[in-house]
N, CA, C and O atoms as a GROMACS GRO file, in nm:
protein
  516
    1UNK      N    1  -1.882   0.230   0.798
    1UNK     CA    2  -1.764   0.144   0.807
    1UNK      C    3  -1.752   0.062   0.679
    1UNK      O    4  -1.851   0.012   0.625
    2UNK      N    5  -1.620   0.047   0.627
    2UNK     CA    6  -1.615  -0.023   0.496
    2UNK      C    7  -1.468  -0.120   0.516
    2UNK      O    8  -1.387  -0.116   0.608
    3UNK      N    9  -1.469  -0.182   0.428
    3UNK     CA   10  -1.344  -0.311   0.466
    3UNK      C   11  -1.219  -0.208   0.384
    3UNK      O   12  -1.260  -0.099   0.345
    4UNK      N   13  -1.104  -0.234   0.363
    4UNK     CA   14  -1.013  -0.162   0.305
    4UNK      C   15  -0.884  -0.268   0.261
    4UNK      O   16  -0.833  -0.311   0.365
    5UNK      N   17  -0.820  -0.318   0.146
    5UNK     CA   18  -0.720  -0.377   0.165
    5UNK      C   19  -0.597  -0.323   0.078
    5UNK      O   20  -0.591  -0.216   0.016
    6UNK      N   21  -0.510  -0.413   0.088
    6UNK     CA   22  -0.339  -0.309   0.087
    6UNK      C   23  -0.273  -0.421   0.071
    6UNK      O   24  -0.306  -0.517   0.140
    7UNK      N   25  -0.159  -0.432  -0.031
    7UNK     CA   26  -0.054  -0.505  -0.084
    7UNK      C   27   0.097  -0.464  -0.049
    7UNK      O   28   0.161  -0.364  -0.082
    8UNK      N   29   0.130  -0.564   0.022
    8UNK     CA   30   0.256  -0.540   0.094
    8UNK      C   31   0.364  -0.637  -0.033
    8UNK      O   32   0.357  -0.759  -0.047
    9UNK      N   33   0.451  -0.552  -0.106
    9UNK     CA   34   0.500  -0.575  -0.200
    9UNK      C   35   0.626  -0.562  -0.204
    9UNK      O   36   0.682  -0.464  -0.254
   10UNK      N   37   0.689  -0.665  -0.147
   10UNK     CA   38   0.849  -0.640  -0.129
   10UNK      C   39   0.946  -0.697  -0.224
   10UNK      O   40   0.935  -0.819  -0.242
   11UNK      N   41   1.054  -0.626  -0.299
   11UNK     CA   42   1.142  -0.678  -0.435
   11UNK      C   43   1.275  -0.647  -0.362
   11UNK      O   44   1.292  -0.549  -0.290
   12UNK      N   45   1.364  -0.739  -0.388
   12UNK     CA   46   1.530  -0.676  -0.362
   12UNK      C   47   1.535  -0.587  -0.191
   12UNK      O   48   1.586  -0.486  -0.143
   13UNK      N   49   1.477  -0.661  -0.162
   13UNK     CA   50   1.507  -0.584   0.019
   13UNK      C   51   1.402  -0.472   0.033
   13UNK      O   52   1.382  -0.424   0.145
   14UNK      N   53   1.318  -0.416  -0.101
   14UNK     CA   54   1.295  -0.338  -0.042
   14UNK      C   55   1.138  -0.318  -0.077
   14UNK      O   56   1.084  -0.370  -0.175
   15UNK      N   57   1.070  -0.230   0.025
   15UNK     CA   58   0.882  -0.253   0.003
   15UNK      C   59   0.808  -0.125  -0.066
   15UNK      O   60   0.848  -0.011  -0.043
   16UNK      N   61   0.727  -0.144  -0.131
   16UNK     CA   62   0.652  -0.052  -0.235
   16UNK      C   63   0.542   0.007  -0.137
   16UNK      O   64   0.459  -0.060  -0.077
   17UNK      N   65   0.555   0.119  -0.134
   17UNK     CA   66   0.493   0.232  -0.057
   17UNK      C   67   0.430   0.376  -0.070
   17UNK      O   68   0.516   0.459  -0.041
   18UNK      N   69   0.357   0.412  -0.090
   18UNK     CA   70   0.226   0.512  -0.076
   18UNK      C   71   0.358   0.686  -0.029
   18UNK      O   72   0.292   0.744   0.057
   19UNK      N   73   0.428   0.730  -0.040
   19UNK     CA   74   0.463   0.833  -0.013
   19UNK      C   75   0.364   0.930   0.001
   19UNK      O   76   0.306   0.967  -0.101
   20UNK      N   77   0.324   0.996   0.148
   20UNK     CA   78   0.156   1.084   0.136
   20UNK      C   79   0.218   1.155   0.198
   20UNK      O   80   0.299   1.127   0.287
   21UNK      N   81   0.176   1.290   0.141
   21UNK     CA   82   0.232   1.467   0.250
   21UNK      C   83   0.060   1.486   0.221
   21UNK      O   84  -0.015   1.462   0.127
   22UNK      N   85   0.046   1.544   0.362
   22UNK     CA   86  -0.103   1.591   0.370
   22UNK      C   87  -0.134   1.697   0.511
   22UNK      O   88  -0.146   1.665   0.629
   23UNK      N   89  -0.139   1.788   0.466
   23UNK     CA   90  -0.161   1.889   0.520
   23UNK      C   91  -0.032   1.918   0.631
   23UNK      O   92  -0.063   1.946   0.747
   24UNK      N   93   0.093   1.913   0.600
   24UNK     CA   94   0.200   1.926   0.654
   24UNK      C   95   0.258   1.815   0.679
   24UNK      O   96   0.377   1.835   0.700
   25UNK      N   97   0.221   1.674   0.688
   25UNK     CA   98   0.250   1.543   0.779
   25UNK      C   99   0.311   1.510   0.646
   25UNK      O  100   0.271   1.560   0.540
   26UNK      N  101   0.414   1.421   0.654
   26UNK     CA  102   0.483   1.374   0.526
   26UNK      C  103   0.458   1.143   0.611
   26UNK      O  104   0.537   1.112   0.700
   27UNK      N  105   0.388   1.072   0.581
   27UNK     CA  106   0.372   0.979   0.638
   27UNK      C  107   0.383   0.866   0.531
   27UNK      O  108   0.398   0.912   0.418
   28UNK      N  109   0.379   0.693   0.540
   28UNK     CA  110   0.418   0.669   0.416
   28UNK      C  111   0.307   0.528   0.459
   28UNK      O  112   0.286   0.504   0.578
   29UNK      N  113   0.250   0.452   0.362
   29UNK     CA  114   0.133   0.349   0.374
   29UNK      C  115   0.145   0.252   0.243
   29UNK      O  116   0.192   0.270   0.130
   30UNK      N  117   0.107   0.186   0.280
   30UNK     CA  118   0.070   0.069   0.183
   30UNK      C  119  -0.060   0.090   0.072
   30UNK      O  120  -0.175   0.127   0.098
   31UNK      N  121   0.010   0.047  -0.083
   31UNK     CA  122  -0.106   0.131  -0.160
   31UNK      C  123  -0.226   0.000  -0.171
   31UNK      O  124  -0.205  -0.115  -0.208
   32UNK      N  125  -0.342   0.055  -0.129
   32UNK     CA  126  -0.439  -0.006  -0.117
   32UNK      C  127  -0.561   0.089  -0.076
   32UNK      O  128  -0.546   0.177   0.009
   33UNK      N  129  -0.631   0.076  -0.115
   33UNK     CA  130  -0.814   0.119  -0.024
   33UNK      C  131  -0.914   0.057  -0.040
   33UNK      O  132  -0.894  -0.064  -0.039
   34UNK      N  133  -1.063   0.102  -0.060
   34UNK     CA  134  -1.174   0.030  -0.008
   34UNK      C  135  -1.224  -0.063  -0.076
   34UNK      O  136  -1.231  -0.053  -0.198
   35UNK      N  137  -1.272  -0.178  -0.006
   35UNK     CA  138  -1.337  -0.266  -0.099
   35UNK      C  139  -1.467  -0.232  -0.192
   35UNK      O  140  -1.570  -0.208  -0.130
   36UNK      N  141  -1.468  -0.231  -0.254
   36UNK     CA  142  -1.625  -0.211  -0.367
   36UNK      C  143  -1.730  -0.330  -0.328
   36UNK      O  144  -1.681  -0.432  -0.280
   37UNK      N  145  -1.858  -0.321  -0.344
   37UNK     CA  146  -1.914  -0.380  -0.312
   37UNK      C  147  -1.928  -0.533  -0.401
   37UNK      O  148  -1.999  -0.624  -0.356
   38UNK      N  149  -1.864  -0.547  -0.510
   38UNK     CA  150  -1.872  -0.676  -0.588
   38UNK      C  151  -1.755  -0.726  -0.612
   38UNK      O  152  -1.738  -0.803  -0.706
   39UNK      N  153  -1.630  -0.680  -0.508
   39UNK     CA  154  -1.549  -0.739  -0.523
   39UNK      C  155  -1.485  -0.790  -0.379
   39UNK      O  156  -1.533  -0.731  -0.282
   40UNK      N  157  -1.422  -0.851  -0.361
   40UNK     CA  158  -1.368  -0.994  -0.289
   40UNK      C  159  -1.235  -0.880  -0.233
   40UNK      O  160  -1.177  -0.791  -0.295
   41UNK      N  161  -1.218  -0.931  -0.081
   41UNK     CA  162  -1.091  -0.837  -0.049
   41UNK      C  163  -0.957  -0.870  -0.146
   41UNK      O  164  -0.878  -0.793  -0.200
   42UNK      N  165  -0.965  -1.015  -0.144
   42UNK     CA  166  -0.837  -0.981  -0.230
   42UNK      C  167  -0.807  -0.910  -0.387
   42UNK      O  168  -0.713  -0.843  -0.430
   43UNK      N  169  -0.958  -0.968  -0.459
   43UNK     CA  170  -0.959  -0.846  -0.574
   43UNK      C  171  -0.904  -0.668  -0.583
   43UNK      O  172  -0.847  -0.591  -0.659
   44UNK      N  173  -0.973  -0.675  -0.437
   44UNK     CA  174  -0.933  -0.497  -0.427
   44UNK      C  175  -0.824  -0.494  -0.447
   44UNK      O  176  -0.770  -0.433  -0.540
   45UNK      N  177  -0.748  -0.590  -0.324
   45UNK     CA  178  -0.609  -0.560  -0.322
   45UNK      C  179  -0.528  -0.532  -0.464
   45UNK      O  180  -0.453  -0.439  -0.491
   46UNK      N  181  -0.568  -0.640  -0.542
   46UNK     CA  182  -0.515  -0.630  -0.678
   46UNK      C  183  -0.514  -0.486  -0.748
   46UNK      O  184  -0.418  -0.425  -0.795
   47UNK      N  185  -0.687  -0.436  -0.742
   47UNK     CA  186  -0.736  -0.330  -0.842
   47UNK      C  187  -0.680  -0.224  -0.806
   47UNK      O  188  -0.680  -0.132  -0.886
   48UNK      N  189  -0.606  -0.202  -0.655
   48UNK     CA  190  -0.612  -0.106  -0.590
   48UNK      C  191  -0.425  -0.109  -0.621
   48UNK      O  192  -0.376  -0.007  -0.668
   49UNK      N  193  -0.345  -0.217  -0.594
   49UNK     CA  194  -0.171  -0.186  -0.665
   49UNK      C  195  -0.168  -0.160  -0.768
   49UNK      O  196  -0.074  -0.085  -0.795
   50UNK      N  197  -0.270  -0.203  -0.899
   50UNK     CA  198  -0.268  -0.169  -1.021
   50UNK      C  199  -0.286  -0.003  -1.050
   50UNK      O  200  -0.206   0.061  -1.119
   51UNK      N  201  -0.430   0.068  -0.970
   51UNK     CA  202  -0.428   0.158  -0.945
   51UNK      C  203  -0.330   0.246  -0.871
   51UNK      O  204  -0.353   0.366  -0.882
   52UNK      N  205  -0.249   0.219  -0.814
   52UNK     CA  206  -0.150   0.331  -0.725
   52UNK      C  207  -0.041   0.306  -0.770
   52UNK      O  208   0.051   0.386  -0.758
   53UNK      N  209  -0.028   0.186  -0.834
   53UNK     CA  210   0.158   0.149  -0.862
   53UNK      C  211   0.133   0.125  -0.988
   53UNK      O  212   0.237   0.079  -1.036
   54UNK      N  213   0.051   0.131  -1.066
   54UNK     CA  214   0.101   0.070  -1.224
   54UNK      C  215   0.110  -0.084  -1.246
   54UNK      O  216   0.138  -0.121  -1.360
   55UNK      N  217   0.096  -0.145  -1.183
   55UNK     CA  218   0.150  -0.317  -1.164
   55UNK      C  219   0.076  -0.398  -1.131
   55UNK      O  220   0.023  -0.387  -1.020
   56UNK      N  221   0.047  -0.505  -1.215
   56UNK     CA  222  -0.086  -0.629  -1.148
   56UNK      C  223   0.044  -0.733  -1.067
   56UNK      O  224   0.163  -0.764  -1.077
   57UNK      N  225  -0.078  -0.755  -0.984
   57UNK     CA  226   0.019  -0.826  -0.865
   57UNK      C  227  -0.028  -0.964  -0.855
   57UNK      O  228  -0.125  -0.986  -0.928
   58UNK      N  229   0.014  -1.068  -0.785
   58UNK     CA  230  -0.090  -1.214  -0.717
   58UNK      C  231  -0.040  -1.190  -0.582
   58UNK      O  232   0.072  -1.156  -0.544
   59UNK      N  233  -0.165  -1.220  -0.509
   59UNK     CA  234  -0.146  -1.171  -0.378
   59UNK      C  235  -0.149  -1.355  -0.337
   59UNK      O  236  -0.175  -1.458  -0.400
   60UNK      N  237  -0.095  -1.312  -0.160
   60UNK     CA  238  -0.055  -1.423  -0.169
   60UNK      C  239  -0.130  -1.441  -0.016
   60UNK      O  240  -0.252  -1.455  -0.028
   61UNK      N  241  -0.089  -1.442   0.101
   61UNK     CA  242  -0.145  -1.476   0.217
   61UNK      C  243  -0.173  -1.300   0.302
   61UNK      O  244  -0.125  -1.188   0.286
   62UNK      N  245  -0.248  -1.345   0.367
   62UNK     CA  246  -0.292  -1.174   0.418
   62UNK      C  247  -0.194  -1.238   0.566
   62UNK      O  248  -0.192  -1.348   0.622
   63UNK      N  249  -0.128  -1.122   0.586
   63UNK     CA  250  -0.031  -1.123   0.708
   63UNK      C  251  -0.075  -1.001   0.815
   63UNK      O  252   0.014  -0.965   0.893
   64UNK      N  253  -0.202  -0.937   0.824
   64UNK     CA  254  -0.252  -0.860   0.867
   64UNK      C  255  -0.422  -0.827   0.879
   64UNK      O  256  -0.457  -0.775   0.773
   65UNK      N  257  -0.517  -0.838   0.957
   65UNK     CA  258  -0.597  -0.779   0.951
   65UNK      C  259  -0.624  -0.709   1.100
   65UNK      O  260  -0.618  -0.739   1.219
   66UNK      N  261  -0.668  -0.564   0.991
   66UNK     CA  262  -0.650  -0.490   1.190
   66UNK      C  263  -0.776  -0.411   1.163
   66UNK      O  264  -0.806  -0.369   1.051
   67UNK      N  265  -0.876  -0.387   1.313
   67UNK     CA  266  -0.991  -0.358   1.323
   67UNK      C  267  -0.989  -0.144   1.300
   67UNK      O  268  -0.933  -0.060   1.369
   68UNK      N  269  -1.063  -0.132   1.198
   68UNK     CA  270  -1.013   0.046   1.221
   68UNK      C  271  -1.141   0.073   1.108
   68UNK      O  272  -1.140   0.038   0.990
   69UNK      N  273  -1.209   0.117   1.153
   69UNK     CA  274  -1.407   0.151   1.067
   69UNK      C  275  -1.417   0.042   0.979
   69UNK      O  276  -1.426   0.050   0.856
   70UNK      N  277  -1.415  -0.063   1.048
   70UNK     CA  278  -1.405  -0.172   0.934
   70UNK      C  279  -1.330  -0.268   0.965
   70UNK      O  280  -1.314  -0.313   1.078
   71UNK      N  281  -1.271  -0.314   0.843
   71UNK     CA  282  -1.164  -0.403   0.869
   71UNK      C  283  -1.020  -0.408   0.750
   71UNK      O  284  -1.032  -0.443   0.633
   72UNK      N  285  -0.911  -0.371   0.803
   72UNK     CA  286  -0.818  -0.319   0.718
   72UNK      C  287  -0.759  -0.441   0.671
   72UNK      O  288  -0.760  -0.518   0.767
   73UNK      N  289  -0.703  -0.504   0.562
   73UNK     CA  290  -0.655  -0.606   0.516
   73UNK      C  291  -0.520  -0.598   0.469
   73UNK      O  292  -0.508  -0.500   0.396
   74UNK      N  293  -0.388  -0.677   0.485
   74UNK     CA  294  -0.263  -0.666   0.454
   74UNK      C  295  -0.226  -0.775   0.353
   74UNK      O  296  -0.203  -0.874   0.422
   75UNK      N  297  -0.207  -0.805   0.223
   75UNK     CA  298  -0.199  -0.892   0.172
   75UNK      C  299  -0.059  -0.897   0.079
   75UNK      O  300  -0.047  -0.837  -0.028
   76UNK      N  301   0.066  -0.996   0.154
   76UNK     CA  302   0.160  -1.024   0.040
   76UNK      C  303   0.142  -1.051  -0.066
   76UNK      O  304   0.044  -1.115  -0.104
   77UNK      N  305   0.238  -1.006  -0.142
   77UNK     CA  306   0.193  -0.991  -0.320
   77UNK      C  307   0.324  -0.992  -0.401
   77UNK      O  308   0.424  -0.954  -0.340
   78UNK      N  309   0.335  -1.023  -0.503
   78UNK     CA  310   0.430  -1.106  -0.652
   78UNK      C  311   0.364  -0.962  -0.718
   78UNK      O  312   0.248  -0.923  -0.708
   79UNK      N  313   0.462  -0.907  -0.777
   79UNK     CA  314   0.426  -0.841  -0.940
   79UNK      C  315   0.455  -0.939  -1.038
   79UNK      O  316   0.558  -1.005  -1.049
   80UNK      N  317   0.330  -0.942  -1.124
   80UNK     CA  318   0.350  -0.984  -1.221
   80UNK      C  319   0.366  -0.943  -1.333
   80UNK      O  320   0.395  -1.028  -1.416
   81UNK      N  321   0.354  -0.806  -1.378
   81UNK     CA  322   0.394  -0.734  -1.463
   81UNK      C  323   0.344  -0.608  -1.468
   81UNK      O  324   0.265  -0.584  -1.377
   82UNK      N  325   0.367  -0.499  -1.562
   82UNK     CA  326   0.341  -0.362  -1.492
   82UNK      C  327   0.478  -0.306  -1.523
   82UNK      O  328   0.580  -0.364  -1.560
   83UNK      N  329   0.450  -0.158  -1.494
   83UNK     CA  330   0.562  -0.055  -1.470
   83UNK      C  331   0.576   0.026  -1.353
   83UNK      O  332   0.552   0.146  -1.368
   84UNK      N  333   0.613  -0.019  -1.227
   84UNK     CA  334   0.585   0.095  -1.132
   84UNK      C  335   0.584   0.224  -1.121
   84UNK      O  336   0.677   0.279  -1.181
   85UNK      N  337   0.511   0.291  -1.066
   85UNK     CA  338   0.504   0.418  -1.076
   85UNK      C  339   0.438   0.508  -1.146
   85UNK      O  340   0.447   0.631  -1.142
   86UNK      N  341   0.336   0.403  -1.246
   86UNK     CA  342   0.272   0.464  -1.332
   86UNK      C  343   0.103   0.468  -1.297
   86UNK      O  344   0.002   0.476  -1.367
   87UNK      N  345   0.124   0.459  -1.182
   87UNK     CA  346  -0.025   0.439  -1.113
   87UNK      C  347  -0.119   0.561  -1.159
   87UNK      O  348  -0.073   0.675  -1.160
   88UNK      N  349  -0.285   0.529  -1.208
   88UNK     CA  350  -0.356   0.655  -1.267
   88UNK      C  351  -0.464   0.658  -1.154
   88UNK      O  352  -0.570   0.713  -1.185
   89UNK      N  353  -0.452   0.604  -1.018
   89UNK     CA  354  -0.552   0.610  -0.942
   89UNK      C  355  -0.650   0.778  -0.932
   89UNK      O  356  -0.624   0.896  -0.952
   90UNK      N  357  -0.734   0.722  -0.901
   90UNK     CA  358  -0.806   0.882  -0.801
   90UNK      C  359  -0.719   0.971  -0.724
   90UNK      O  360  -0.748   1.091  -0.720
   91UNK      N  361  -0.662   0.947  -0.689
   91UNK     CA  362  -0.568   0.983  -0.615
   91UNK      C  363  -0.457   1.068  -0.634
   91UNK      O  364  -0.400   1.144  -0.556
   92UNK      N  365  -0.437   1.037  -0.770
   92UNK     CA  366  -0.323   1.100  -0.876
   92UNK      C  367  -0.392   1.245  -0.911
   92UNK      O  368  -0.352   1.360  -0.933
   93UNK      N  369  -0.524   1.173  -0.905
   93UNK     CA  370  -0.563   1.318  -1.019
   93UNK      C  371  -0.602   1.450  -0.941
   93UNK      O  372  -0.661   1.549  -0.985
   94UNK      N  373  -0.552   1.424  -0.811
   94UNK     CA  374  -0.624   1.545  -0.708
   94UNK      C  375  -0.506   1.609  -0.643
   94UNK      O  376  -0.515   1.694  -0.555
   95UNK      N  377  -0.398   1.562  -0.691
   95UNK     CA  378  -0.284   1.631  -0.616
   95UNK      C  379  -0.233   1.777  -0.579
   95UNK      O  380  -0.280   1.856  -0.660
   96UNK      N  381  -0.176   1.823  -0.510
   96UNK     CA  382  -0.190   1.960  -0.509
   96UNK      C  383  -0.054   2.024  -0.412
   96UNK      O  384   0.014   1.928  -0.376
   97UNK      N  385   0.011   2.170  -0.356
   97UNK     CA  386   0.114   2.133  -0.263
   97UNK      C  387   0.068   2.078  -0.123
   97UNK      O  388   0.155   2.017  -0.060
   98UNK      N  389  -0.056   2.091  -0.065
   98UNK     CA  390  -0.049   2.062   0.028
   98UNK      C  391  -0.112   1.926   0.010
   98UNK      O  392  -0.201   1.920   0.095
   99UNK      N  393  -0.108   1.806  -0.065
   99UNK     CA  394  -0.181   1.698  -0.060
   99UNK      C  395  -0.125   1.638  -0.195
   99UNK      O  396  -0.152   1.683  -0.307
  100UNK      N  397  -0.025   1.502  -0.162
  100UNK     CA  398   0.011   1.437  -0.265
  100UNK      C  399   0.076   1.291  -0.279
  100UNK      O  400   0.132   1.246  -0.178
  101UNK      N  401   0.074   1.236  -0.363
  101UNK     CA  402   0.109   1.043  -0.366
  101UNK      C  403   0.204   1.009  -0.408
  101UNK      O  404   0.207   1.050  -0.524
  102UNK      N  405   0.285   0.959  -0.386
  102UNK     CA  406   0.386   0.955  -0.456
  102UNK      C  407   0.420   0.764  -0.448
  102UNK      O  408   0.427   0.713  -0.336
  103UNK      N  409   0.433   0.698  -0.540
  103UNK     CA  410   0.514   0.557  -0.518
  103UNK      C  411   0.630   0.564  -0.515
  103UNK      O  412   0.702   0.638  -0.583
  104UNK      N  413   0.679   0.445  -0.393
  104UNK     CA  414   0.834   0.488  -0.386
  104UNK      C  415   0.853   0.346  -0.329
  104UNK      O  416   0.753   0.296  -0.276
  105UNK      N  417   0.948   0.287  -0.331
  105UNK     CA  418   1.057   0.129  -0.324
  105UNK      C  419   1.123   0.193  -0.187
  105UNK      O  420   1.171   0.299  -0.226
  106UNK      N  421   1.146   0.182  -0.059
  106UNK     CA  422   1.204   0.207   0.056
  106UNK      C  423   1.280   0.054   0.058
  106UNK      O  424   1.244  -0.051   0.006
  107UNK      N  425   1.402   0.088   0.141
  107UNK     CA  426   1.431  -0.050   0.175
  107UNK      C  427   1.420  -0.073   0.292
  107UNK      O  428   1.421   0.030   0.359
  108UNK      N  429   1.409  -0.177   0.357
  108UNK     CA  430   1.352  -0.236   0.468
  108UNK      C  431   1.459  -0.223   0.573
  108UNK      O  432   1.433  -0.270   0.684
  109UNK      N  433   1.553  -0.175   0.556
  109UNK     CA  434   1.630  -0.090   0.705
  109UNK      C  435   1.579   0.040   0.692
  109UNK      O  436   1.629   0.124   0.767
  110UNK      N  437   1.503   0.072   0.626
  110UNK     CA  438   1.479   0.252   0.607
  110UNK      C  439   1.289   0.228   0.701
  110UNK      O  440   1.231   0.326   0.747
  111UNK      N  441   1.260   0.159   0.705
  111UNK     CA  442   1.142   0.126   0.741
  111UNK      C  443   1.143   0.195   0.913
  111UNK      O  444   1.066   0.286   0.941
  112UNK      N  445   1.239   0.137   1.015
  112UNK     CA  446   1.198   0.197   1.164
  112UNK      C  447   1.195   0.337   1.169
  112UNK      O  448   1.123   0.404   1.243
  113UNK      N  449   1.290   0.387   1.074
  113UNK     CA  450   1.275   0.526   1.103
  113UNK      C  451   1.136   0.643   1.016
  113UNK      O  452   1.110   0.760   1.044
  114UNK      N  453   1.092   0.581   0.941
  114UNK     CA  454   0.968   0.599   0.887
  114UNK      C  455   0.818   0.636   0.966
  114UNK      O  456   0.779   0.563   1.057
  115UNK      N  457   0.753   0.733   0.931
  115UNK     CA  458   0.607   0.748   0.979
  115UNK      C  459   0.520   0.638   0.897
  115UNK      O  460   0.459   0.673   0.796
  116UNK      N  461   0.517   0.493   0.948
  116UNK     CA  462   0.473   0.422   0.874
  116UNK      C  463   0.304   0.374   0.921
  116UNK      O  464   0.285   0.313   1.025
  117UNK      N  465   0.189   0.414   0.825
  117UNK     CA  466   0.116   0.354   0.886
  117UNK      C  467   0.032   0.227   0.762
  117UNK      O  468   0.020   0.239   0.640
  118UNK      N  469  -0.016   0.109   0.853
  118UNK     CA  470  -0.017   0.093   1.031
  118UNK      C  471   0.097   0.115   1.079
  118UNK      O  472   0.188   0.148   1.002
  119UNK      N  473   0.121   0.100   1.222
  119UNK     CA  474   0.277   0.073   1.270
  119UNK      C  475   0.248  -0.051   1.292
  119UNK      O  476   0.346  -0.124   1.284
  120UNK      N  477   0.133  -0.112   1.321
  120UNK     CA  478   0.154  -0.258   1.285
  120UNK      C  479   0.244  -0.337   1.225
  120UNK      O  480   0.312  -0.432   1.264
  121UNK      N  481   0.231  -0.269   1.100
  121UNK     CA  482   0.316  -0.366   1.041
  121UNK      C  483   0.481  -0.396   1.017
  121UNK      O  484   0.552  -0.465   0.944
  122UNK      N  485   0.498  -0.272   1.154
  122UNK     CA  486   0.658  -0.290   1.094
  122UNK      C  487   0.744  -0.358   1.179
  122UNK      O  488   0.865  -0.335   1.190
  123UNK      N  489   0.678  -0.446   1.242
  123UNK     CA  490   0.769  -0.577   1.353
  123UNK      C  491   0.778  -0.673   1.199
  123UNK      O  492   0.886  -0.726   1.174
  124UNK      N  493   0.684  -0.688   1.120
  124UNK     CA  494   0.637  -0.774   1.028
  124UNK      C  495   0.720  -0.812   0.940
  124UNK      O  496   0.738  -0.928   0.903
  125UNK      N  497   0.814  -0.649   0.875
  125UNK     CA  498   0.872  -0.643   0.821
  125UNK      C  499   1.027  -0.614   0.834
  125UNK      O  500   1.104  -0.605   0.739
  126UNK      N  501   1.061  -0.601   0.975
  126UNK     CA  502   1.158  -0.613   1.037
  126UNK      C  503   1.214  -0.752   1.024
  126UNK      O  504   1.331  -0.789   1.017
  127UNK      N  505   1.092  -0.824   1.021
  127UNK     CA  506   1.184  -1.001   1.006
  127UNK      C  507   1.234  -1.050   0.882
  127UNK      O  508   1.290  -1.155   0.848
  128UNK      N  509   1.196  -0.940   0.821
  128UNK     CA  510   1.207  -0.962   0.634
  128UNK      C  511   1.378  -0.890   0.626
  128UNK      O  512   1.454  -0.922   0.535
  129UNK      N  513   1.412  -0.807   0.719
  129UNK     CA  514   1.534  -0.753   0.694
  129UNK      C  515   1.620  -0.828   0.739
  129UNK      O  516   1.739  -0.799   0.728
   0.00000   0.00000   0.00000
């Protein structure tokens, strides 16, 4: 079991999101993963938008923690500068047709109809619309 955290990053109505097709499932997540052992959940959060989105962020209050091999962390977040989309994570470099990442800006009426996981979080962000 390992802790995991994720930056919920919303600009102009709309939230920065993990686009994942994997093994047929096309589903969409918050870019974030595991904590390292010398760093602080919210660090991850940081290392981990920089990694998937291109963009250093300041995170701001965690509006989520949900129990799942661990403990999953949700943390609002500010870009502070960056280029989205230019993310060089691990993640990037393994892509393939049946397994791939994509960053993508959804807007937050596009959110209910979405395979969004968690589904937690999308009462959360329903109040944001």
């Amino acid at each position: 079991m390992h802790s995991r955290s994720a930056v919920v990053l919303v600009e102009n109505n709309k939230v920065a999101l993990i686009k994942r097709r994997k093994n047929g499932r096309t589903y969409y997540t918050f870019p974030g993963g595991k904590v390292e052992s010398d760093e602080t959940i919210e660090e991850a959060a940081v290392r981990e938008a920089y990694e998937e989105l291109g963009v250093h962020v300041r995170i701001g209050e965690c509006v989520l923690a949900l129990p799942y091999n661990g403990t999953q962390y949700y943390f609002t977040a500010t870009k502070e500068h960056g280029v989205f989309g230019t993310g060089q994570g691990e993640e990037f470099q393994h892509q393939n047709a049946h397994n791939s990442y994509e960053a993508v800006w959804l807007s937050l009426g596009e959110i209910a109809s979405i395979d969004l996981i968690p589904l937690e979080m999308k009462p959360w962000l329903a109040r944001l619309n």
